[in-house]
C-alpha positions in Angstrom: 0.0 0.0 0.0 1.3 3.2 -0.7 1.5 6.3 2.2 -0.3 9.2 2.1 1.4 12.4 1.1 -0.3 14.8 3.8 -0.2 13.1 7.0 3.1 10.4 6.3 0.7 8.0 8.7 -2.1 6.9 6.8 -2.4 4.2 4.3 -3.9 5.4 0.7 -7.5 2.5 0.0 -9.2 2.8 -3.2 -12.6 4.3 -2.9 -15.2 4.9 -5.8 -16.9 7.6 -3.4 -15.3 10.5 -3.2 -17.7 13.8 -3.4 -16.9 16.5 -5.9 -19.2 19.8 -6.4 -18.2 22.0 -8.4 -20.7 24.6 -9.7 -23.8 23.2 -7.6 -23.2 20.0 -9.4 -22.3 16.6 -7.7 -20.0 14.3 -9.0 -18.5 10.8 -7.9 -15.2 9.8 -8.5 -12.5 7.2 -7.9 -9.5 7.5 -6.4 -8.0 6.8 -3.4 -8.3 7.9 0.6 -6.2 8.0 3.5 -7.6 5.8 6.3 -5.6 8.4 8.7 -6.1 11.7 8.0 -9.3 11.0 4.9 -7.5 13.1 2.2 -8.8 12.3 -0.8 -6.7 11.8 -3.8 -8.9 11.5 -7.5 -7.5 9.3 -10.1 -6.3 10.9 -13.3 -8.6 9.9 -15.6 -11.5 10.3 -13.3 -10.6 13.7 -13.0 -10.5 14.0 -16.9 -14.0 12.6 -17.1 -15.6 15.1 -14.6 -13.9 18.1 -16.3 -15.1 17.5 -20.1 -18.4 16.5 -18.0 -18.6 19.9 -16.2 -17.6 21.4 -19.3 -20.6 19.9 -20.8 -22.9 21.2 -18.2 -21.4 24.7 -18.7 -19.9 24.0 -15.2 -16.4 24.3 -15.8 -15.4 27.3 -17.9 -12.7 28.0 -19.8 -9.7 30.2 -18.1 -10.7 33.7 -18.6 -7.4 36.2 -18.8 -7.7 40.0 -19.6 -5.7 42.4 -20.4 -6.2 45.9 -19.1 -4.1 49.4 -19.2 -4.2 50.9 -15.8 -5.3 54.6 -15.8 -4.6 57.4 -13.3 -6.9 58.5 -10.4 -6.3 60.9 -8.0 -3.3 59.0 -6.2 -4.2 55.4 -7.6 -4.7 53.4 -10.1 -7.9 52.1 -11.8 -8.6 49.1 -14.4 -12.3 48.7 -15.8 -13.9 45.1 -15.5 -15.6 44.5 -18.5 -19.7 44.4 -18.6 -20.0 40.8 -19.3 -17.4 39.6 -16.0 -19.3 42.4 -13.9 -22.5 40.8 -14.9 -21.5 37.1 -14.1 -20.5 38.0 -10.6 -23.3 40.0 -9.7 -20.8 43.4 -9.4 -23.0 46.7 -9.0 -21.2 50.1 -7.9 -20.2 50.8 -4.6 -20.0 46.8 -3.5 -17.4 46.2 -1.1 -14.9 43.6 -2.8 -11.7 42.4 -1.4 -8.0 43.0 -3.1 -5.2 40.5 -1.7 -1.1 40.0 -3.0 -0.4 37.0 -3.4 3.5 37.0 -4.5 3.1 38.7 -7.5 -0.4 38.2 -8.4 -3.2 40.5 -7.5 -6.6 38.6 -6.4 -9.9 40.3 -6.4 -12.8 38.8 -4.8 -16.6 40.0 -4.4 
């Protein structure tokens, strides 16, 4: 049997149970579980099969990446977030959203 990566304790049994929502959809995969510390680790091709799946269902969208110009406001800077991405997430003026650094990423959240 082969350890578990996590908790170095725990041996790694096949399961055909493991719980995946993604979107407010429920999938079941294989894979395999530790008996210590229950991480859950989904087989490759299972997890290939629930993508083109979600995909499908309109679940699992493509990677969106935009490019912006920053302009200049008073002593900041501003980007616009396009109608379409403001729409999807529900974004109206003057809704509080938080701005985190991450390294060297920049991650915006409603």
């Amino acid at each position: 049997m082969k350890r578990c990566q996590i908790c170095s304790k725990g041996d790694l049994v096949r399961v055909d149970d493991i719980v995946l929502e993604i979107s407010g959809y429920v999938f079941i995969a294989k894979g395999e579980r530790c008996n210590n510390c229950n991480e859950e680790f989904i087989d490759e091709k299972e997890t290939q099969k629930t993508i083109i799946t979600a995909r499908k269902l309109g679940a699992w969208p493509e990677p969106l990446k935009l490019y912006r110009k920053l302009s200049k406001s008073g002593k900041g800077l501003v980007f616009r977030i396009p109608n379409d991405l403001e729409r999807q997430l529900g974004l109206k003026e003057g809704k509080e959203i938080s701005i985190s650094k991450l390294g060297n990423k920049i991650l915006i959240e409603p």
